[in-house]
N, C-alpha and C positions, 0 to 999 in steps of 0.2 A: 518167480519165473527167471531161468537162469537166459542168457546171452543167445544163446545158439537159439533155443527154442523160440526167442523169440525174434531171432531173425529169417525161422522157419517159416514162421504164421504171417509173416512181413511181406514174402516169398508168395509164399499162399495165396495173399490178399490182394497183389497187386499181377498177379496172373492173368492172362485175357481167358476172360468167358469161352466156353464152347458146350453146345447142345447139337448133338447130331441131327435131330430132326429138325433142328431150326435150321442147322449148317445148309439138309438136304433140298431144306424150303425158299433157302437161299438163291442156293443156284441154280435151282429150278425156275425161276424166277428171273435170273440174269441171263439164262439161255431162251427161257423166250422171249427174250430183249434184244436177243446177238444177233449180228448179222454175219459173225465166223462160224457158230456151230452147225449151223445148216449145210453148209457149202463144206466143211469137215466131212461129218459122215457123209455127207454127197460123195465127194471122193474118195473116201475108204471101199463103198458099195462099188463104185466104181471101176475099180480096182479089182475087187469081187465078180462082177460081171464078165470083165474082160477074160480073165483068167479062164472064168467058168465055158466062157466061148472060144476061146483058144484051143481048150482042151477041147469041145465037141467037133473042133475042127480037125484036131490031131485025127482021129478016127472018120469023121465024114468031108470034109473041106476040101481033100484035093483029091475024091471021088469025083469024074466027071459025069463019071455015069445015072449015080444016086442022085444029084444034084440038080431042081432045076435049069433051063438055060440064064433065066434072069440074077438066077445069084452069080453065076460066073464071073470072072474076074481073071486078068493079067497081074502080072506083077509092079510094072508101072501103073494103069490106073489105080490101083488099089494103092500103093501109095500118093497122087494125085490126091483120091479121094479123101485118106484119110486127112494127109496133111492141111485139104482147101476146109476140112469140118474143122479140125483142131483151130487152123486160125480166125476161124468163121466165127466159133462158139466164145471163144477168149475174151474177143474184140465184143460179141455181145453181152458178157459177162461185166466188162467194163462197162459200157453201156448205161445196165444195169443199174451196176453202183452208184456212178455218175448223175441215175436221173434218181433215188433214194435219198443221196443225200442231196441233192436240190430242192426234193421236195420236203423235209424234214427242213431245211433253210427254211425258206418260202412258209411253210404252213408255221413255220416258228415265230416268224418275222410279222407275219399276216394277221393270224390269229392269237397264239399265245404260244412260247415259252414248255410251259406244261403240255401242250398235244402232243408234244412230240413222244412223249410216253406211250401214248397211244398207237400211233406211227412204228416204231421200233419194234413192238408187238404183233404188226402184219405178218401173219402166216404168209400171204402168196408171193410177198416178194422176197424172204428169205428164200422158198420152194422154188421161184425161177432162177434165181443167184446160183443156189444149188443145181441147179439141173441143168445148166451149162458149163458150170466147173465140172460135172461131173461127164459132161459128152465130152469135155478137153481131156480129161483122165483118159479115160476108156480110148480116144483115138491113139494117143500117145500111146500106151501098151501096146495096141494090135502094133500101131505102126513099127516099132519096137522090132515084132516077131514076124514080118515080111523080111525073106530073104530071096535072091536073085541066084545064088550061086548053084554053077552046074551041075554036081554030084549034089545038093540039098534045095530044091524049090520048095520054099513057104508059101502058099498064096491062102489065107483066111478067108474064106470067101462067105462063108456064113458071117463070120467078126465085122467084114465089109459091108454085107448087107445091114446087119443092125447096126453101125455106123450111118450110114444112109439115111434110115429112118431115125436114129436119135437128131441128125442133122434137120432133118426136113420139120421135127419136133421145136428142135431149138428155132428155129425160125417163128415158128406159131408163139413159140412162146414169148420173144420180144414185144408181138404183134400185143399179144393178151398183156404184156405187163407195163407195156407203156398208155394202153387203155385206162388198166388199174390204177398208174401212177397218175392220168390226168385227172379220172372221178374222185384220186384223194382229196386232191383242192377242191372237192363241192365241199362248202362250209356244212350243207345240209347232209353228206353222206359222211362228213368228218364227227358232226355231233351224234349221228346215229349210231357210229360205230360206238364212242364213249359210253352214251348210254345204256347199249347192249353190252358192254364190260361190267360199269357200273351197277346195274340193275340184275347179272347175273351173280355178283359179289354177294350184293344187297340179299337176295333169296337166298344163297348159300347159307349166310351166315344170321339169318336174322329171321326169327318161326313171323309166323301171320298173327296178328289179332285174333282173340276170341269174339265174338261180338255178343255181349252181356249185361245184365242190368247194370246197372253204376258206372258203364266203362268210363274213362274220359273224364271222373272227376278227379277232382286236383287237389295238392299239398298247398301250405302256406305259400308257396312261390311259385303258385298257378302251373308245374309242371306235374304229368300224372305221374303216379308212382302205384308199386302197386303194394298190396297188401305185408309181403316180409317187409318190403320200404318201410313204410311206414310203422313198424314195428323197433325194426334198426333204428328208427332218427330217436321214436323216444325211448330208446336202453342206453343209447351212445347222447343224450342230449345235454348231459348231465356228467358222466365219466371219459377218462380216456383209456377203459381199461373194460371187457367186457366181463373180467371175471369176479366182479362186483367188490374188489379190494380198494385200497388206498391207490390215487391216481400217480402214473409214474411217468416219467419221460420215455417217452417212443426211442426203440433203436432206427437213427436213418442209414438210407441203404443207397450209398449214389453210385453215379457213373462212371466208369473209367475210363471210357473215351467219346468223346463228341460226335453226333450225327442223327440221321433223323429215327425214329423209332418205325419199326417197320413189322413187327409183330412180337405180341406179346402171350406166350404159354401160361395160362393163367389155370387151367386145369393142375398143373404140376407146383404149382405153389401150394396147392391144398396140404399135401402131405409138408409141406415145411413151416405150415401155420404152429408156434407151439400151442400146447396142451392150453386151452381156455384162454387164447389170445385169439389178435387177428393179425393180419396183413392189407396195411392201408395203401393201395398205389396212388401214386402222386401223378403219372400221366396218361398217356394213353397213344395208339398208332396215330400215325401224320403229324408229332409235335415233335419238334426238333431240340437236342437237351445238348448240354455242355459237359464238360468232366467237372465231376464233380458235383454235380445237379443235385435232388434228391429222386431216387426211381421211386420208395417208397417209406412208410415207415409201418414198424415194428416191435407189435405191443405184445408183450406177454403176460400171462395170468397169472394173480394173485400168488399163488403157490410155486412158481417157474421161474430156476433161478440160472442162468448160462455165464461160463465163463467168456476172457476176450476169445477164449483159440475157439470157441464154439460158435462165437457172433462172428469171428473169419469166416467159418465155414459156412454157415449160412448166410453170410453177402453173395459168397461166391456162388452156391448153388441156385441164388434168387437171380443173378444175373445171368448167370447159364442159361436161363428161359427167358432172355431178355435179344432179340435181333436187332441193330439198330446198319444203318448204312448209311451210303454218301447220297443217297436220291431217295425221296418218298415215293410209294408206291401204292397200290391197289389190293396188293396179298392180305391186307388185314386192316383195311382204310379204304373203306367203301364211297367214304365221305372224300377222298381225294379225285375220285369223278366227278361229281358234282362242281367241284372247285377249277376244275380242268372248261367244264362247261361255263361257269361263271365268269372266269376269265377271257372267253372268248368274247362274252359281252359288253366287259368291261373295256377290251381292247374295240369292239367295232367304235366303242362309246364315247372313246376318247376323241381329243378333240383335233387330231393328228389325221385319224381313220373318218369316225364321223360318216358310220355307218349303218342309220338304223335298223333297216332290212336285217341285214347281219343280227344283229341285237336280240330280233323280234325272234329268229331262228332259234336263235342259244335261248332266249329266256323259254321258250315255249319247251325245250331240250328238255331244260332244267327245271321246271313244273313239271315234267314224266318223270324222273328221277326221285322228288319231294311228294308225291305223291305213291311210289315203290316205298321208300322211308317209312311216313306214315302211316299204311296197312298194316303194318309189321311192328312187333314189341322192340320197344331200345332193347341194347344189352342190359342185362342186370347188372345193380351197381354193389347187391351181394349174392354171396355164394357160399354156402355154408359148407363146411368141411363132412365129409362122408364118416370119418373115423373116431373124430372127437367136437367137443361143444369151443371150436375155434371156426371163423369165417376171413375170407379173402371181398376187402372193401376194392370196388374201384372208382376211385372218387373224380375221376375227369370223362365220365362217357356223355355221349351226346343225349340230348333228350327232341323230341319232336320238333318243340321252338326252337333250336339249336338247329338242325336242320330247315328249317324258313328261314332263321336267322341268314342262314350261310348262302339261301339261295336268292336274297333280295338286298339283304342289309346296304349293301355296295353297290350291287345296279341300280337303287331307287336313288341314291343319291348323284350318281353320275348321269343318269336321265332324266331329274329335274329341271334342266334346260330342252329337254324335248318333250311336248305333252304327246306325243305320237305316241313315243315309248312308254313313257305313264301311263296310259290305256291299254298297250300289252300287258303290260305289270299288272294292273289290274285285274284283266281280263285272262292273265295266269291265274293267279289268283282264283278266280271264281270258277275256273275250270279245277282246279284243285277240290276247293269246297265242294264242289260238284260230282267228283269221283268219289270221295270222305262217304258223302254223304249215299251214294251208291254201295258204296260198300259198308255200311250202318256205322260209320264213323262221325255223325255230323259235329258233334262238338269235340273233334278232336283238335288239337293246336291252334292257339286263341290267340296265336301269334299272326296269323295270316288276318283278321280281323284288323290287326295293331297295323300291320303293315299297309295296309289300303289307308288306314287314315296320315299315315306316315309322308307313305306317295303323293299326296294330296297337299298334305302341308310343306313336303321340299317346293313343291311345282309353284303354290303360293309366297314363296320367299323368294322366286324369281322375279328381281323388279322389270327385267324387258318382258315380261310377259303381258298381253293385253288384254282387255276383258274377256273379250271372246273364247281367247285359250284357258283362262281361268274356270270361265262358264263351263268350257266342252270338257273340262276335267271331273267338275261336282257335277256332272249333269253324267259323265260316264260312272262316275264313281257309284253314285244314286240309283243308275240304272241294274247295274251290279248286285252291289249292298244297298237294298234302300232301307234295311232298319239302321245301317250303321252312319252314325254326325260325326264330326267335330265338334271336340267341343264347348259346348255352350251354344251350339246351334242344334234343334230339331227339325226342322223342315229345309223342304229343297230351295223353297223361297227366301228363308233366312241365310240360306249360304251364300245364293246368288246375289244378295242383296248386301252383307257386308264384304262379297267379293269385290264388287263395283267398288262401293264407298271406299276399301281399303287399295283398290287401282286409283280412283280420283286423288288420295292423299298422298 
């Protein structure tokens, strides 16, 4: 390989990714984030409007005769009017602004960090932002096209009158948005919204359970899998290579710039799996990777032999269907809802806040949301290629306990100082199993099982606690799950009974 050529493929290799539909996905994504784009086309319409009323004026507007008397108009009030709405609207436009980001503050500072994602996604306060920039546009123009001069009177008297009424609109509309901006701060209509993101992600992107004989049973590591799974562990248990040759070393395929992953095109890798290999991904949305990372690796079959300029070319088109950015998002991390809701518990929980009510809210949240999870099949961790006997592995997806995990791991240990909240916990919990089992899931994720005994034994490792709290914990616990111990204990008597012994000591 002479010089040039290979400071072509050099060239090649260290080029930034671009996939149109990812790009499109992007910023579709950043705009219903923005709080410029709204108030943008607000004022281009705007602009539009005016215009369009201007003209119907040219022709009917300075008819006195055609004209109502109430649209009539001088040429002084008419600029009065418009000018007192221009500055009227501006100043509430600021407002606006003003009380958004205080509460994106506030709700930041309060609850968690992460809401504010959620926040920034309010439709109704981008749409009154905009609809005030957009009455300051539209006054501006008309005002504009008022002239006084004696061979040329302008007077808009139709443009005035719908002035008027945008005026008397923007009004209502402070009224409605600073309503809006105080019910943000209910922690309870904060979590509601999250989970209606979340949950609507969650259905998007994830089919429902079949309900069927065998469901729900497990692999060696107690998570379900289902039938191709378990076919894949034992052809791959043994080789790193599916096309039954001698085992060879994976091509990896890393990052070229740092940030969190934010969706991943996993359909369009099918066609770059080669002939009788696969493609193993190493992460998955909401994990955040470095340069240089690895995204995946890259096994090829027995008979498949590529040169360097060809493993250029397919890093680069593997990462073309790779999005990653400066913030984690919701577009394909259904799971960063959940986490948004957890944190808000974590923060009532701390010892700063110390706010169990709060707590009890978000954790009840975040039981709707694990329970949305659960009905529904994980992503598959394979995907067999349509064209040829090569498959696309993804080795970091969630599995059900993975989702319990995410929704308790960290609140039961930070409310181990409160048994109050240890019986919410719980009593999620059983509301869960309860829906599972509503919907013919009863043994599904044997992780909520694990975690009630879990709860139970943080609460008992607090040495201020007194018997009594001890008691009201096994005695909730029992109440709950009564087939489920601790253990080395069977009965509700034996717990209570080395619960004491172990307070006396």
């Amino acid at each position: 390989m002479d010089e040039a050529t290979k400071q072509k493929m050099m060239r090649r290799h260290h080029r930034k990714p671009f996939n149109l539909r990812l790009w499109i996905s992007s910023k579709w994504d950043e705009v219903q984030a923005s709080l410029f784009f709204a108030p943008c086309v607000g004022v281009l319409l705007a602009i539009g409007v005016a215009l369009g009323c201007l003209l119907l004026d040219k022709y009917f507007g300075n008819d006195s005769e055609t004209l109502p008397t109430v649209l009539l108009t001088t040429v002084d009030s008419a600029r009065s009017i418009l000018g007192t709405i221009a500055g009227a609207t501006i100043s509430i436009a600021g407002t606006a602004f003003s009380i958004s980001l205080l509460v994106f503050q506030m709700a930041s500072s309060t609850f968690s960090p992460r809401i504010t994602h959620t926040l920034f996604r309010d439709t109704f306060n981008r749409r009154v932002m905009a609809f005030n920039v957009s009455v300051f546009t539209y006054c501006l123009i008309v005002l504009r096209s008022v002239r006084s001069a004696e061979e040329d009177v302008v007077i808009p008297n139709i443009s005035v009158a719908l002035a008027v009424l945008l005026g008397i609109g923007s009004v209502l509309s402070i009224v409605a948005f600073i309503d809006h901006a105080a019910h943000s701060l209910d922690v309870s209509e904060l979590l509601h919204r999250v989970c209606k993101d979340t949950i609507f992600i969650v259905e998007r992107d994830l089919p429902l359970s079949k309900v069927k004989e065998g469901d729900g049973k497990d692999d060696k590591d107690g998570e379900p899998v289902s039938k191709h799974d378990r076919k894949f562990n034992h052809r791959h248990s043994h080789n790193g290579s599916t096309g039954g040759g001698e085992h060879t070393e994976p091509h990896m395929v890393r990052f070229r710039s740092s940030g969190w992953v934010q969706e991943l095109h996993v359909a369009a890798w099918e066609a770059l799996v080669p002939e009788g290999g696969y493609i193993k991904i190493l992460t998955s949305p909401g994990r955040y990777v470095l340069r240089g990372s690895t995204l995946c690796a890259v096994h090829c079959g027995a008979d498949t032999e590529m040169t360097d300029e060809e493993w250029y070319e397919l890093d680069t088109l593997i990462l073309d269907n790779v999005a990653t950015g400066r913030t984690r998002t919701m577009r394909d991390d259904p799971a960063f809802g959940l986490r948004q809701v957890v944190d808000v518990a974590l923060k009532a929980l701390s010892p700063g806040v110390n706010d169990p009510t709060t707590a009890q809210d978000a954790i009840f949240h975040a039981a709707d949301i694990v329970v949305e999870f659960l009905i529904r099949d994980p992503p598959p961790s394979v995907i067999k290629c349509k064209d040829h006997d090569g498959e696309v592995i993804l080795n970091k997806q969630f599995t059900h306990d993975d989702i319990v995990k995410l929704a308790y791991d960290e609140a039961r240990v930070c409310a181990a100082a409160s048994p109050s909240v240890c019986l919410y916990l719980m009593e999620s919990l059983r509301l869960v199993r309860e829906s599972l089992s509503a919907f013919g899931f009863p043994d599904r994720a044997p992780e909520i099982e694990r975690q009630v005994q879990l709860i139970e034994a943080n609460c008992r490792k607090i040495s201020t606690h007194i018997s009594a709290d001890l008691e009201h914990i096994a005695r909730g616990r029992n109440d709950r799950f009564p087939s489920l111990f601790p253990t080395g204990e069977t009965t509700y008597k034996d717990i209570v009974k080395n619960t004491s012994k172990s307070n006396q000591d």
